[in-house]
Backbone as ProteinMPNN parsed JSONL, in Angstrom:
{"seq_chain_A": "XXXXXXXXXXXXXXXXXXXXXXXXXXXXXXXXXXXXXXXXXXXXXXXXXXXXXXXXXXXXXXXXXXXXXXXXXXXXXXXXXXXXXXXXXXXXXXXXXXXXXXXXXXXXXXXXXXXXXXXXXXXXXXXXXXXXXXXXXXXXXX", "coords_chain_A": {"N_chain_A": [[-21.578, 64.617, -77.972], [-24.287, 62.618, -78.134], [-26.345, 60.437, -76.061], [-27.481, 57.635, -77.654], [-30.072, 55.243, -78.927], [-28.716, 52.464, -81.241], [-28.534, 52.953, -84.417], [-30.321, 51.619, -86.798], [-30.042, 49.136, -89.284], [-32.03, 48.439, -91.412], [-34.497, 49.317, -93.125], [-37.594, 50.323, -92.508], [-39.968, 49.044, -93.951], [-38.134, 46.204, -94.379], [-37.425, 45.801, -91.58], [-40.337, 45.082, -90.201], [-41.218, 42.751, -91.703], [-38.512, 41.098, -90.761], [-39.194, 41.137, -87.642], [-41.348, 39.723, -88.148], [-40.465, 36.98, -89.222], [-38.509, 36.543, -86.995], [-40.992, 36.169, -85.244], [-41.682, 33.553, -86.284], [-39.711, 32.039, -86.189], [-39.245, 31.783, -83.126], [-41.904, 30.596, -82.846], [-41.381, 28.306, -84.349], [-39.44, 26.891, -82.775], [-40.547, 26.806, -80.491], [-42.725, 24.754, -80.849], [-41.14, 23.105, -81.925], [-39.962, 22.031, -79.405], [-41.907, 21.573, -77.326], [-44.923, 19.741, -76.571], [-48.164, 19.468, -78.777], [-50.498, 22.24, -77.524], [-53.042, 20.964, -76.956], [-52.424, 18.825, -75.408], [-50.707, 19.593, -73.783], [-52.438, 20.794, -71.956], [-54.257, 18.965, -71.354], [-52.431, 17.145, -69.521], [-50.988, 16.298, -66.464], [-51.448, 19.31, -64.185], [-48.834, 22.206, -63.668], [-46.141, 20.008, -64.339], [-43.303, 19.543, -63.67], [-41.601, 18.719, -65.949], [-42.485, 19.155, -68.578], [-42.413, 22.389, -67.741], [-39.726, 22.697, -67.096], [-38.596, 22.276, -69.58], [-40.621, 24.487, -71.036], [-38.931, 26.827, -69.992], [-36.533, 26.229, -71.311], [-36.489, 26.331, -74.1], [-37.75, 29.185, -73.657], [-35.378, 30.695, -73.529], [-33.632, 30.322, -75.396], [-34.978, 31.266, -77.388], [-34.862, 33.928, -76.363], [-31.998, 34.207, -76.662], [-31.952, 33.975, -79.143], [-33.095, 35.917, -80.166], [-32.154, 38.549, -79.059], [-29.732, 37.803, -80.054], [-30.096, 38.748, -83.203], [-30.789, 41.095, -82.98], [-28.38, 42.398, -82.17], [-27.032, 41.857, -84.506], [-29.182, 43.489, -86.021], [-29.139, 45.562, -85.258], [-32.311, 46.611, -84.903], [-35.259, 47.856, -83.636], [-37.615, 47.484, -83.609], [-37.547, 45.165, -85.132], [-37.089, 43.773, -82.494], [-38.663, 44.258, -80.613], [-41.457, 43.521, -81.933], [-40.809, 40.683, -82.077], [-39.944, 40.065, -79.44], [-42.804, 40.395, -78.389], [-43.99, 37.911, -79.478], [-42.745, 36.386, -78.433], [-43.159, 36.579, -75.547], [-46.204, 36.035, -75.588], [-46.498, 33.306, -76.699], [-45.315, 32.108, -74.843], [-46.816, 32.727, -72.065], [-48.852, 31.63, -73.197], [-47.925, 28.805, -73.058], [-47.131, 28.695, -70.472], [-49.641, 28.953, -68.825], [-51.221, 27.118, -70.082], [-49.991, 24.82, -68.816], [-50.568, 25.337, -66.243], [-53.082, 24.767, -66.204], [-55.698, 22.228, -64.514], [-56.44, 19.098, -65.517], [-58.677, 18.065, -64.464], [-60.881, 19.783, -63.515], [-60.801, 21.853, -65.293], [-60.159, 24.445, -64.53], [-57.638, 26.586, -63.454], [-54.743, 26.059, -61.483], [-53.421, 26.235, -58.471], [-49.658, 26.305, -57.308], [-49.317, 24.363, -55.549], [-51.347, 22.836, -55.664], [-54.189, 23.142, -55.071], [-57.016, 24.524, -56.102], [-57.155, 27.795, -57.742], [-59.674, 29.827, -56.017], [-62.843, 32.464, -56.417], [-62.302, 35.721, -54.419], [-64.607, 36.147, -53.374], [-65.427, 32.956, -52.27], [-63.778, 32.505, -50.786], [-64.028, 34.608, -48.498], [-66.971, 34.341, -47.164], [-69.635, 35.635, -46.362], [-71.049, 36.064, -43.593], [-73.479, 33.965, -41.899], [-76.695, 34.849, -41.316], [-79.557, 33.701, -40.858], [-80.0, 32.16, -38.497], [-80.885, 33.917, -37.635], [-83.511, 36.131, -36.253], [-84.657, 38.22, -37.395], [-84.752, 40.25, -36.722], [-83.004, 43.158, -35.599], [-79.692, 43.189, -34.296], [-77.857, 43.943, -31.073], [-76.023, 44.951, -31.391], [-76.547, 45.838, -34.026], [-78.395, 47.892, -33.609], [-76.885, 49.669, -31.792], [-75.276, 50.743, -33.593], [-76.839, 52.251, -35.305], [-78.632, 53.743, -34.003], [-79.292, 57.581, -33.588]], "CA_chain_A": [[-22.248, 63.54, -78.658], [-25.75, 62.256, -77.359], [-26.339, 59.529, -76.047], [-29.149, 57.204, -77.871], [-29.884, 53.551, -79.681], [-27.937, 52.471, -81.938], [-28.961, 53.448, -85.889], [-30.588, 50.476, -87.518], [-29.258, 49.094, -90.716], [-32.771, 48.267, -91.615], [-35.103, 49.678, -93.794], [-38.838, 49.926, -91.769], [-40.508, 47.668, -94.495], [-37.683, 44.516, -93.85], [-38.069, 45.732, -90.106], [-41.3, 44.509, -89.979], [-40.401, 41.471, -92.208], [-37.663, 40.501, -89.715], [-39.842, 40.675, -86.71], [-42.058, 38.615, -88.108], [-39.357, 36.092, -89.285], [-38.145, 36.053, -85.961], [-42.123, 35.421, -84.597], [-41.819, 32.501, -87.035], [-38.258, 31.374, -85.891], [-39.667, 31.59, -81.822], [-42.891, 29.622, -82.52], [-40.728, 26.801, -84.298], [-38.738, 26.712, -81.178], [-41.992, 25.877, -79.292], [-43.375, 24.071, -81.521], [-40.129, 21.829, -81.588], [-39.303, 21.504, -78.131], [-43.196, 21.106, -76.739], [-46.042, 18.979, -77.269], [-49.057, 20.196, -78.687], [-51.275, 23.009, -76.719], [-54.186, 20.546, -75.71], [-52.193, 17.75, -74.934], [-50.33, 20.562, -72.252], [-53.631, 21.107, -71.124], [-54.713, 17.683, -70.646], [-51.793, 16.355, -68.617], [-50.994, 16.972, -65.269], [-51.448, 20.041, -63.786], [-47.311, 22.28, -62.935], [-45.47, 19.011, -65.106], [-42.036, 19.344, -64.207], [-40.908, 18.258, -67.299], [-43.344, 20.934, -69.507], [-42.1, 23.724, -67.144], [-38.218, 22.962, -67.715], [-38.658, 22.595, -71.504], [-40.732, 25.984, -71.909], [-37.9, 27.654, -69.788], [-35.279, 25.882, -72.256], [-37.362, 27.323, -75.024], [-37.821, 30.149, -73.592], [-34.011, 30.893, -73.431], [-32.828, 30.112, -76.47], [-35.566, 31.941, -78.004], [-34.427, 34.985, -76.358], [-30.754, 34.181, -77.081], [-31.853, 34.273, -80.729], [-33.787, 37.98, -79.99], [-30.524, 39.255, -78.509], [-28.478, 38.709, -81.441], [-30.705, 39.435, -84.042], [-31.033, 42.811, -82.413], [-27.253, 42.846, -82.309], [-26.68, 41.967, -85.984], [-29.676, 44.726, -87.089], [-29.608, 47.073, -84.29], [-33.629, 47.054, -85.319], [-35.641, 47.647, -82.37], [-39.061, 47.277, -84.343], [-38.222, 43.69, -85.237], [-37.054, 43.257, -81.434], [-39.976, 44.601, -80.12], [-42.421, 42.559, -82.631], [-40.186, 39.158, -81.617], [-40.199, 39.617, -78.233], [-44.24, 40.361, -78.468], [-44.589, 36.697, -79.95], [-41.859, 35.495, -77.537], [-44.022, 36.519, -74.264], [-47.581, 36.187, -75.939], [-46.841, 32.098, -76.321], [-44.605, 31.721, -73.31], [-47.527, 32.741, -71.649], [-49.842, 30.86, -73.106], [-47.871, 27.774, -72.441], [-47.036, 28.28, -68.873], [-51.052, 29.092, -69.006], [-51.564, 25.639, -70.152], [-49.324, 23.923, -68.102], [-51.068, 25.331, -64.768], [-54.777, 24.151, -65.513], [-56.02, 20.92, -64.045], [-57.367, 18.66, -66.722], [-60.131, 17.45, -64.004], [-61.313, 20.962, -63.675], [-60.557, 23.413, -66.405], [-59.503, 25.801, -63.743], [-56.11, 26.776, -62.989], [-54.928, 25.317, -59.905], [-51.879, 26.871, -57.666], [-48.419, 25.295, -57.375], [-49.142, 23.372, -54.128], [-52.28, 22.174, -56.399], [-55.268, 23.558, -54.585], [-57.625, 25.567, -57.125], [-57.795, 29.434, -57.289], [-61.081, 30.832, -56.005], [-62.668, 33.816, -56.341], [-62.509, 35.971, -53.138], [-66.578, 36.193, -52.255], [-65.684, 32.097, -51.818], [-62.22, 32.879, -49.585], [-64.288, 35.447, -47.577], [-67.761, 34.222, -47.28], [-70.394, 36.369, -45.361], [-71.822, 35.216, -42.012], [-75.271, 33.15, -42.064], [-77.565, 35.334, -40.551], [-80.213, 32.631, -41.23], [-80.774, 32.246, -37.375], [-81.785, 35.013, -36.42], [-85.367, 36.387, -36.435], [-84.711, 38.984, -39.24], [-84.383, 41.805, -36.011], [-81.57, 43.722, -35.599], [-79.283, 42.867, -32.546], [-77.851, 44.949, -29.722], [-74.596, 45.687, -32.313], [-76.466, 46.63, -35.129], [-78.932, 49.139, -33.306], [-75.958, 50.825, -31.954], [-74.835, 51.521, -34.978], [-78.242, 52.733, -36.26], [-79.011, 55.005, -33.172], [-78.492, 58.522, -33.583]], "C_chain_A": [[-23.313, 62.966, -77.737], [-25.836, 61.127, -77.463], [-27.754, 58.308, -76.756], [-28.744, 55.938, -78.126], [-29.332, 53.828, -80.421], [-28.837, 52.851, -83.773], [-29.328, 51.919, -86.523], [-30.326, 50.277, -88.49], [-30.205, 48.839, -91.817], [-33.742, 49.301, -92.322], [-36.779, 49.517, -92.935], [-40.046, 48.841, -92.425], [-39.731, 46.073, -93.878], [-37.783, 44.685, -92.167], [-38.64, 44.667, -89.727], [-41.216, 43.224, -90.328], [-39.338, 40.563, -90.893], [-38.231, 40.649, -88.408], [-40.662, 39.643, -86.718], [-41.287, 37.077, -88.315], [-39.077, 35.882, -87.897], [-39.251, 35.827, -84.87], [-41.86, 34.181, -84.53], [-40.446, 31.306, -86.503], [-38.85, 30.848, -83.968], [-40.78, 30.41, -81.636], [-42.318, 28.224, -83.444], [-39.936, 26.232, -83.529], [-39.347, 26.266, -80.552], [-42.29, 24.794, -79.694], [-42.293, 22.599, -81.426], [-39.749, 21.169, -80.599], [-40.558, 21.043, -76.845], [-43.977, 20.39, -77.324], [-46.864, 20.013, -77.717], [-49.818, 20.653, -77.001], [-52.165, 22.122, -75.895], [-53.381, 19.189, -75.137], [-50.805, 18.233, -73.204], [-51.157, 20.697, -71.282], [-53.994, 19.71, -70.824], [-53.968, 16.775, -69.972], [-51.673, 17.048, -67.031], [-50.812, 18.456, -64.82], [-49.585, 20.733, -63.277], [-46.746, 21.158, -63.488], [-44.618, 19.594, -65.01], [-40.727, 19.498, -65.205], [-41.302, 19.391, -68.904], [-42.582, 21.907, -68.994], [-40.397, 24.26, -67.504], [-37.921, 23.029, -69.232], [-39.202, 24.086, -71.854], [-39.385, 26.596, -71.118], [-36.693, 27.625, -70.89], [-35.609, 26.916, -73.492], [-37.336, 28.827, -74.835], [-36.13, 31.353, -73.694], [-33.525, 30.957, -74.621], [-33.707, 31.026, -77.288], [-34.908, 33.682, -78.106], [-33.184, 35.148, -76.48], [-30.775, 34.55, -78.572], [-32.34, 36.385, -80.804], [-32.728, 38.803, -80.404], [-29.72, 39.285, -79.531], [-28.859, 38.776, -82.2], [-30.952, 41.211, -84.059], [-28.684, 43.086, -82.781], [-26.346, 43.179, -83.823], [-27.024, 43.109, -86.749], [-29.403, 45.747, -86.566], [-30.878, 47.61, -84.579], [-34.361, 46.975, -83.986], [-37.092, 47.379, -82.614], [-38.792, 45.85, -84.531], [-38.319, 43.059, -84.154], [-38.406, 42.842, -80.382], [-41.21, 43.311, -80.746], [-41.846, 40.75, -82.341], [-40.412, 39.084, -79.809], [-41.974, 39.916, -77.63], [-44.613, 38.991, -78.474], [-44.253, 35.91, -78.965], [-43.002, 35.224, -76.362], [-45.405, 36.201, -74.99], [-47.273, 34.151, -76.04], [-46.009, 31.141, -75.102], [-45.754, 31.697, -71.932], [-48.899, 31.59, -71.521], [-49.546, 29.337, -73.074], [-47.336, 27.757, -71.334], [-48.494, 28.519, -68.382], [-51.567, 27.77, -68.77], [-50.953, 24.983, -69.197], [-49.899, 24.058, -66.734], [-52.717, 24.771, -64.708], [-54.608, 22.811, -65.398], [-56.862, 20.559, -64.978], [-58.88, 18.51, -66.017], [-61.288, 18.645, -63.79], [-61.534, 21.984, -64.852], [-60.403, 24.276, -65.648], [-58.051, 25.485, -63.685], [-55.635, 26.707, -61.956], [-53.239, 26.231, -59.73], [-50.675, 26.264, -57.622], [-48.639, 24.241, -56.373], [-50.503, 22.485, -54.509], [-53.671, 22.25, -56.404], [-55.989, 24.655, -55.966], [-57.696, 26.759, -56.605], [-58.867, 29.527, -57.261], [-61.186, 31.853, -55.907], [-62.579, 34.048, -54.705], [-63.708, 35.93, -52.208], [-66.166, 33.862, -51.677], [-64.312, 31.708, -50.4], [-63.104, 33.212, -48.453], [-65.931, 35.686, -47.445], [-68.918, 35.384, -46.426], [-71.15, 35.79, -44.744], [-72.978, 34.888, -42.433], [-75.65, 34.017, -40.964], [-79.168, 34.754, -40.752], [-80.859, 32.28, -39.766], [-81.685, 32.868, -36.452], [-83.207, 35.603, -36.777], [-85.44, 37.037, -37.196], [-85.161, 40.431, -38.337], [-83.376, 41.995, -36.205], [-81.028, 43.36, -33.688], [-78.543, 44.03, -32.278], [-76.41, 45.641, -31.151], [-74.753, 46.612, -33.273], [-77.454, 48.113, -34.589], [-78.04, 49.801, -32.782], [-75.633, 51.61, -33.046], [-75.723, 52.307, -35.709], [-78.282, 53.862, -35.551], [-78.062, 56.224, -33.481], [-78.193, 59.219, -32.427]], "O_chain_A": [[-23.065, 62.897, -76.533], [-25.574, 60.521, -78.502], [-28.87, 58.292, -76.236], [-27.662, 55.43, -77.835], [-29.117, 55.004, -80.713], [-30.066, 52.904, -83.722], [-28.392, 51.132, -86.664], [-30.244, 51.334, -89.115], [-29.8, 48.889, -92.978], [-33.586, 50.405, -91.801], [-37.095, 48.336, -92.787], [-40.784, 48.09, -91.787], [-40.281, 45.163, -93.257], [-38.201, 43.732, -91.509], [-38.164, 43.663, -89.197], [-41.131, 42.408, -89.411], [-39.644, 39.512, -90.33], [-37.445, 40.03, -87.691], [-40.837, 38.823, -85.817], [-41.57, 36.137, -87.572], [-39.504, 34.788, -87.529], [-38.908, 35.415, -83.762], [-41.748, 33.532, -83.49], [-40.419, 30.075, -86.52], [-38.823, 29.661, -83.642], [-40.767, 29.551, -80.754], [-42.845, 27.138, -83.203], [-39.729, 25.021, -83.611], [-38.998, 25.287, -79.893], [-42.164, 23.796, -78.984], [-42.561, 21.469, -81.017], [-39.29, 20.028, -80.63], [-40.323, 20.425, -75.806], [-43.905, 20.266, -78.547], [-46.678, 21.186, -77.391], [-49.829, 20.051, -75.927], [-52.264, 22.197, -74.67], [-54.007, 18.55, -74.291], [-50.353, 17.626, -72.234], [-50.903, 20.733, -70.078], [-53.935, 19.485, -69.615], [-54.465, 15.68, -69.708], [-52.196, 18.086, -66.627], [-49.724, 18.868, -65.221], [-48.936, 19.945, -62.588], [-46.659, 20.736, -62.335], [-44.473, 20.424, -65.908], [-39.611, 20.017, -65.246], [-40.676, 20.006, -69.768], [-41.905, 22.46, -69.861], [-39.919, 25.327, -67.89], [-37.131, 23.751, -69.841], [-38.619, 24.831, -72.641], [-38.581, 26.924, -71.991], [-36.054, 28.603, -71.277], [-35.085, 28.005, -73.724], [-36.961, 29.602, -75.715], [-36.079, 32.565, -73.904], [-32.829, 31.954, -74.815], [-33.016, 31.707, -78.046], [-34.615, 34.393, -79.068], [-32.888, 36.342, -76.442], [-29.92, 35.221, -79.149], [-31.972, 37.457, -81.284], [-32.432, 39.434, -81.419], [-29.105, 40.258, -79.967], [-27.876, 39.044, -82.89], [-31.186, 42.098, -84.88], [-28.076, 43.861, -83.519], [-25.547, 44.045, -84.179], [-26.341, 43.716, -87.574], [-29.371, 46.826, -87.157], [-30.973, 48.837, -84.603], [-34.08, 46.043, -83.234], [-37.745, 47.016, -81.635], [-39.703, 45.116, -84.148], [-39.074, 42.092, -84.058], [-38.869, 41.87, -79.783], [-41.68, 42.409, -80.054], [-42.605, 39.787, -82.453], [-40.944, 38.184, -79.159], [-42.263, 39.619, -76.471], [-45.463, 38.642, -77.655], [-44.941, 34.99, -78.525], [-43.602, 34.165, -76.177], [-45.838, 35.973, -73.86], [-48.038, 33.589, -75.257], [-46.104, 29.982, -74.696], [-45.653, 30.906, -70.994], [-49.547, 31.048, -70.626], [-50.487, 28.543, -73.061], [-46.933, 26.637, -71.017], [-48.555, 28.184, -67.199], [-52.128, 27.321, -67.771], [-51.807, 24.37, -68.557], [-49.817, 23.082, -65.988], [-53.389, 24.467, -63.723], [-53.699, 22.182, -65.938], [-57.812, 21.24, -65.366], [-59.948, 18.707, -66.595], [-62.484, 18.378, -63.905], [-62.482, 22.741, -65.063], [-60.552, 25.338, -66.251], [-57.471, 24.409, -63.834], [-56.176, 27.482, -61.168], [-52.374, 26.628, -60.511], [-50.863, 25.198, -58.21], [-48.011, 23.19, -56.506], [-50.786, 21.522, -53.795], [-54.39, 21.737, -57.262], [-55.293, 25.434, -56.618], [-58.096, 27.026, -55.472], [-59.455, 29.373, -58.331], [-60.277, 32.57, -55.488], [-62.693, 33.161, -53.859], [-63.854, 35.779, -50.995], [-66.758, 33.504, -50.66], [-64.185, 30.887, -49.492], [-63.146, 32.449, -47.488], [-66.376, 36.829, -47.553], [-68.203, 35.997, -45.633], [-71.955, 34.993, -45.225], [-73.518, 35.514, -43.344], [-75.095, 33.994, -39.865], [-80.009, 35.653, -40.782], [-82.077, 32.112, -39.707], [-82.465, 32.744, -35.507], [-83.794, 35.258, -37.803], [-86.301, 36.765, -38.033], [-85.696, 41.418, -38.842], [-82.653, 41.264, -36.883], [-81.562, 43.31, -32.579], [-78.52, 44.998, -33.038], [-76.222, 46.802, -31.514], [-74.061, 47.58, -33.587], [-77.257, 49.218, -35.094], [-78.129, 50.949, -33.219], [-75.722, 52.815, -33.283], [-75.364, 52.983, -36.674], [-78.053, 54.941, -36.096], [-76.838, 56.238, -33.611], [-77.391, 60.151, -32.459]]}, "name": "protein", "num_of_chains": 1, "seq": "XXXXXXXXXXXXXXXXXXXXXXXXXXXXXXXXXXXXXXXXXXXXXXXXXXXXXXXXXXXXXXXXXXXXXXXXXXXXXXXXXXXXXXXXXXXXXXXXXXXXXXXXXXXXXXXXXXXXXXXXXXXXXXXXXXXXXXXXXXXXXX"}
């Protein structure tokens, strides 16, 4: 006997149906247990209090996944639920990291991400006469 998933009890039309149902079931979970999107975005930057609620959310959401999958054994509605699950888990731990005073997304310790050209600037060569010095004609000479 081979080992595989289990046989779904599902029909691939209610499949689909029951993934989306259980989109619909995940984003009233959010929806219930968070504020609105811009009012995530316009409070403090990392909030504590936002961060432990989407985790709560985020938990129970996937507690519901888990036994919906167990009831259908459908892996198409799992799949399509846990799509919705991560796609606004994302986009509210997203929100929760930008800085209202910015619109950038600032780090946990609160400092803003920059790109790297402003990390790893390139030397001012601004003093010099616009020759080449003793380093770079080495390098030139053949």
């Amino acid at each position: 006997m081979a080992f595989g998933f289990p046989r779904s009890v599902l029909k691939p039309d209610t499949s689909v149906l029951l993934g989306l149902a259980n989109g619909g079931v995940i984003l009233g979970i959010y929806n219930g247990n968070l504020p609105f999107m811009a009012q995530i975005r316009t409070g403090d930057a990392h909030d504590g209090d936002i961060e432990a609620t989407r985790k709560a959310a985020a938990w129970t959401s996937a507690a519901i996944l888990g036994f919906m999958y167990l009831v259908t054994r459908d892996r198409n509605a799992f799949l399509i639920g846990g799509l919705v699950l991560t796609a606004v888990d994302f986009t509210v731990k997203h929100a929760n990291g930008v800085n209202p005073g910015t619109g950038k997304l600032d780090d946990v310790n609160g400092s803003q991400i920059t790109e790297d050209a402003q990390l790893y600037a390139m030397p001012d060569y601004s003093d010099q006469g616009g020759g080449m010095t003793d380093v770079e004609t080495d390098v030139v000479d053949y």
